[in-house]
C-alpha positions in Angstrom: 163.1 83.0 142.1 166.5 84.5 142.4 167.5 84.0 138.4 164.1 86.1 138.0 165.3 89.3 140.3 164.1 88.3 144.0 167.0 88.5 146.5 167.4 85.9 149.2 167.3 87.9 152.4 168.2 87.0 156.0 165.6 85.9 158.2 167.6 88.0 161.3 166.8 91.0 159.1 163.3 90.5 160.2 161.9 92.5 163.2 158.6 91.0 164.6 157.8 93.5 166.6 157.1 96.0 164.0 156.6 93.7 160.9 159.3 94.5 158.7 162.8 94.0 157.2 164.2 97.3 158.3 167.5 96.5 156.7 165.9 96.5 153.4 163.3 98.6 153.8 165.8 101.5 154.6 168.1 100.1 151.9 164.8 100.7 149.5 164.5 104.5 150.8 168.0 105.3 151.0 168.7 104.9 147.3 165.6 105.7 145.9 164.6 108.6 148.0 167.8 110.1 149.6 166.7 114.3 149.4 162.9 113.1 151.1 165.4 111.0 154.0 167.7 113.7 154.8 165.0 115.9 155.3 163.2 113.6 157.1 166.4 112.9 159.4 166.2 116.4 160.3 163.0 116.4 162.0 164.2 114.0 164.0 167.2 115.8 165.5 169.5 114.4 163.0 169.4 111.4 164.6 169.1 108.0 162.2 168.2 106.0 164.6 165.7 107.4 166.0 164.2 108.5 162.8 164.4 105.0 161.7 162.2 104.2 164.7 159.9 106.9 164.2 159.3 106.2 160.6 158.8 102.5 161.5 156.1 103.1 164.0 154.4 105.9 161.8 154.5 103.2 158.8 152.7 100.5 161.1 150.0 102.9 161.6 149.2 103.9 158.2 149.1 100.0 157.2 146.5 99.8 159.9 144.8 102.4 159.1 144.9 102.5 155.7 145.2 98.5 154.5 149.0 97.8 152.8 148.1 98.0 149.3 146.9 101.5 149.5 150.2 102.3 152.0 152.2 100.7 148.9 150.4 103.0 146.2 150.2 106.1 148.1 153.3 106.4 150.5 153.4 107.7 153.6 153.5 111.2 155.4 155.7 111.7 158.3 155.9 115.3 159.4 155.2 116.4 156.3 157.5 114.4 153.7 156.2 111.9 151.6 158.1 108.5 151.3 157.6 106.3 148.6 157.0 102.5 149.9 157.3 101.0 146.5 157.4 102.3 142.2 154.6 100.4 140.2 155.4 100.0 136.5 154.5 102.7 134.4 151.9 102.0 132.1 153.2 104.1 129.2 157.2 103.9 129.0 158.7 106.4 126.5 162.4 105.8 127.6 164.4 103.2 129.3 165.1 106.0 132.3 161.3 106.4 133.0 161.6 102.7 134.9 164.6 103.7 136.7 162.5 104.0 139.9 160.9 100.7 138.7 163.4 99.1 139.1 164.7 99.9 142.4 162.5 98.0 144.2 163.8 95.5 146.5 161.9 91.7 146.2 163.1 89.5 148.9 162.4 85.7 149.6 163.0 84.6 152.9 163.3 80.6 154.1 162.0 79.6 157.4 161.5 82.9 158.8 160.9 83.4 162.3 157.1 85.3 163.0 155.8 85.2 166.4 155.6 88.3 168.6 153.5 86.1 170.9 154.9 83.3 173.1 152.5 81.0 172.7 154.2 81.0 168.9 157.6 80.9 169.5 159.5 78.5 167.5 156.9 78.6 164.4 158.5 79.4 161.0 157.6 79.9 157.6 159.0 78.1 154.5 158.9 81.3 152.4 157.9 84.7 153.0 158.2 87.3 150.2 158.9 90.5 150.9 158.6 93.9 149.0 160.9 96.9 149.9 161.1 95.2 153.0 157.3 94.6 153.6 156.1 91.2 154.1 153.5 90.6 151.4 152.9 87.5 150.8 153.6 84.0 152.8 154.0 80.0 151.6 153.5 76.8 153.3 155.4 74.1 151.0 154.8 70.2 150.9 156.6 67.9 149.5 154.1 64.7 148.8 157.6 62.5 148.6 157.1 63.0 152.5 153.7 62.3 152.5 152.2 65.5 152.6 150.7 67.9 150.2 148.5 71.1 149.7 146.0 70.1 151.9 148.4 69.7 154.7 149.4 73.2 154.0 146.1 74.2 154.6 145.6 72.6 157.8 148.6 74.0 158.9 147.7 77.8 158.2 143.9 76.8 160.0 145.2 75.5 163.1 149.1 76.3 163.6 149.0 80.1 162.5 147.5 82.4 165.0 145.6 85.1 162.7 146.0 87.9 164.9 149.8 87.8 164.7 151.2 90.8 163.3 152.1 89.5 160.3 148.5 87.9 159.8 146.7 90.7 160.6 148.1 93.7 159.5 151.0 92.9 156.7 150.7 89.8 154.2 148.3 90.4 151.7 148.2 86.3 150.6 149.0 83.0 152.3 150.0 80.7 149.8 149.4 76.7 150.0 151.8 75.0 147.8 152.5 71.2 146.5 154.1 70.5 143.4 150.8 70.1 141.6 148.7 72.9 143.3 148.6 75.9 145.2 145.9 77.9 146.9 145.6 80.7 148.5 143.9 82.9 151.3 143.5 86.6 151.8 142.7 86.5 155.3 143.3 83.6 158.4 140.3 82.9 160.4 141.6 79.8 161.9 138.9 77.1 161.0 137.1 79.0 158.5 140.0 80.1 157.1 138.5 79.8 152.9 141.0 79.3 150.3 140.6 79.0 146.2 142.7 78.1 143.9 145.8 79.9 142.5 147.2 77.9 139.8 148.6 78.5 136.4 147.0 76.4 133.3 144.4 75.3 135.0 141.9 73.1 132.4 139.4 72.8 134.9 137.1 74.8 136.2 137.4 76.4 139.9 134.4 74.3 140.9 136.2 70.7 140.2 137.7 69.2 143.5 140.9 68.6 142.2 142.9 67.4 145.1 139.6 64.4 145.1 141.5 63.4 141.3 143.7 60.8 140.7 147.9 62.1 140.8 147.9 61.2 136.6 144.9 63.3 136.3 146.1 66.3 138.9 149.3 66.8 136.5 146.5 67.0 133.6 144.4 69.3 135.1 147.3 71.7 135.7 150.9 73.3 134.9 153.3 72.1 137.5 153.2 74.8 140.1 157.3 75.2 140.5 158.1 74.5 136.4 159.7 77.5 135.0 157.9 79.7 132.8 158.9 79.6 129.0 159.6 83.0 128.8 162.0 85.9 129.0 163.1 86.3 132.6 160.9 89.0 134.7 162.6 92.7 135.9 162.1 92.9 139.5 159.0 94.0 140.6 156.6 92.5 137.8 155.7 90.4 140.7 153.4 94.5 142.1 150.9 93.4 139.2 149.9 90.3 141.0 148.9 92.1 144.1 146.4 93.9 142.1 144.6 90.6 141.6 144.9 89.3 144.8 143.8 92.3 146.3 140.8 91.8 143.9 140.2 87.8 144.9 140.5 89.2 148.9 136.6 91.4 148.0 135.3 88.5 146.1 136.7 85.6 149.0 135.3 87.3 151.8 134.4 91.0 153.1 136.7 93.3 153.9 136.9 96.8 154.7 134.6 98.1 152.1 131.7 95.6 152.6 131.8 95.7 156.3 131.6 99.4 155.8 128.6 99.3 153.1 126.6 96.8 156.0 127.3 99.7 158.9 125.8 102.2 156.3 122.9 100.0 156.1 122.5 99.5 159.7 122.8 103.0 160.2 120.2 104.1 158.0 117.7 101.2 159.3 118.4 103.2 162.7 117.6 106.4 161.1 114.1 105.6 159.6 112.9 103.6 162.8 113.4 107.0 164.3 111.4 108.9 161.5 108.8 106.4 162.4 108.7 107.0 165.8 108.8 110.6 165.2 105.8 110.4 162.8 104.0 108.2 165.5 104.6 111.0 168.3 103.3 113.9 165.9 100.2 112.1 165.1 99.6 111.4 169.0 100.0 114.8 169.5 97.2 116.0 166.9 94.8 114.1 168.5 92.0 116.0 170.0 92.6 115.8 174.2 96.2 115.7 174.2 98.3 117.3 176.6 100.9 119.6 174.8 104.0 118.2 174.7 103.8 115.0 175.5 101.0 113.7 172.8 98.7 111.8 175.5 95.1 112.1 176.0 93.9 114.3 179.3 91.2 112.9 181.2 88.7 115.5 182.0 86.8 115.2 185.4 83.4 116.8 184.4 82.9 114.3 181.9 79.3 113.0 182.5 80.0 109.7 181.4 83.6 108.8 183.5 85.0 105.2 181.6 85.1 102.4 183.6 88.6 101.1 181.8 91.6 103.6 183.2 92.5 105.6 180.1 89.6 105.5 178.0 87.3 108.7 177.0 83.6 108.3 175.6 83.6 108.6 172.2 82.2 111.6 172.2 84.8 113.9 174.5 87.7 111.5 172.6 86.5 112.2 169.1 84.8 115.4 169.3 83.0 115.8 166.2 82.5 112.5 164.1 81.4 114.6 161.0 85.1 115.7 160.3 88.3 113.6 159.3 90.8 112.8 161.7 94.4 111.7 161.6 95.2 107.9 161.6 97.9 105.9 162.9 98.2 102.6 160.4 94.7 101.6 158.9 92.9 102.3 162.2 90.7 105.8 161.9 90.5 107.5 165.6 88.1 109.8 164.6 84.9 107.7 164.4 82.8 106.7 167.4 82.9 102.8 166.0 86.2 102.6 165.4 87.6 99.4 167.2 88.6 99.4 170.8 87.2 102.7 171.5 83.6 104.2 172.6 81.9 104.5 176.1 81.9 101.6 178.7 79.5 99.9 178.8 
């Protein structure tokens, strides 16, 4: 990964608390945006450190609020200047200076970094964490099958040795990565045991739905490029790797809902709740109509010089309920209340 641009960083670079590589992300913004800092310093007192931590906390909010890969396409706002969390290729390059922002992205690979905020966690590490501009985006589990393990270890371990509401988990990566030499899957989202992960690999002859890991080793190197085998091509500037996100971002929707889904079902749920109230309103009006009812309140009065009082507490003779059975009344479902047989109403007996 190095030969292809990525940078090996440090994992003691990596702040848990806030989710971030602050010596690189400030790196990133120092050289790229230096006018936007400056002014940014001085709404801060002038004070760098304590616009660093201002920015830092303002940036965790907007990934929560916002999702990453929209904090990484848009940029953020604090008071009032716009800073730039990462430059996506351009898609129509008429000089080499055009990708001159491009190419000041930072991509950083990290060994055995060090995750947990909690201390139930402490200790846990992750082979490889890749980072953009200093932002976590991406994690890997690697085995080794020379040791007698392989992807489906990996996958085990993310189910039941990463806690999904870490930091890192919940509001940073945007793919966990399960890798062997043959395979590699990956997952948008932990849920611990129903964690759901599909396949991520590169030459694949088989389709999605073949259980590959159930295949012979001869037929796994078949059925797929070796996951760590160089590509035969020309090496990669830094920061090809944005274009990938894209996709995963797309494979998170189709894995499992996310924030637009969940918000189309609240939608639904919301308009259910609305016409159950039309209903109900509709019922109340109708009620209301009725010949006998009290205004306001849509019941039937009794009257006490009815000659024929009902023995059931509640019920009218047909006659002082329905007035005159000659005209049309209103109905509630398919029963009429404006005929003297009509079910369930009419004199005792």
């Amino acid at each position: 990964m190095c030969a292809g641009g990525w940078i090996e960083g440090e994992p003691a670079d990596y702040r848990p608390e806030l989710g971030l590589d602050t010596r690189q992300l400030f790196t990133f913004i120092g050289a790229s945006q230096p006018d936007e800092w400056e002014e940014l310093v001085t709404y801060y007192g002038g004070d760098r450190n304590e616009a660093q931590r201002g920015f830092a906390k303002r940036l965790d909010k907007a990934i929560a609020d916002d999702g990453l890969l929209d904090v990484l396409r848009k940029g953020v706002r604090d008071h009032g200047v716009r800073i730039r969390l990462a430059y996506f290729r351009p898609s129509f390059v008429e000089s080499d200076a055009i990708l001159d922002d491009y190419r000041s992205n930072r991509l950083t690979v990290v060994r055995e970094l060090a995750y947990a905020t909690k201390q139930a966690d402490r200790g846990n590490r992750l082979d490889l964490t890749l980072f953009l501009n200093g932002i976590p985006v991406a994690t890997a589990e690697l085995k080794n099958p020379l040791t007698g393990s392989g992807v489906e270890h990996a996958k085990a371990q993310y189910r039941s040795d990463r806690d999904p509401t870490e930091l890192i988990f919940a509001r940073r990566v945007l793919a966990n990565f399960a890798v062997d030499p043959d395979l590699v899957f990956v997952s948008t989202a932990l849920r611990g045991a129903k964690t759901h992960f599909l396949p991520f690999n590169t030459g694949s002859a088989y389709p999605k739905s073949v259980d590959l890991p159930a295949l012979s080793p001869v037929a796994r190197g078949q059925a797929v490029d070796r996951a760590r085998r160089p590509a035969r091509r020309r090496p990669q500037l830094p920061g090809d790797g944005l274009r990938r996100l894209r996709q995963v971002d797309t494979i998170a929707w189709l894995a499992q809902p996310r924030r637009t889904a969940a918000r189309h079902r609240r939608q639904l749920r919301t308009d259910r709740r609305a016409r159950r109230q039309d209903r109900r309103e509709v019922r109340r009006q109708v009620r209301a109509a009725r010949p006998g009812a009290v205004p306001g309140n849509g019941k039937l009065a009794r009257s006490s010089q009815s000659p024929c009082a009902p023995s059931h507490p509640g019920r009218l003779p047909a006659a002082q309920l329905h007035g005159n059975p000659g005209q049309p009344t209103a109905t509630v479902g398919r029963r009429p209340l404006g005929w003297p047989d009509a079910p369930g109403f009419g004199d005792a007996p």
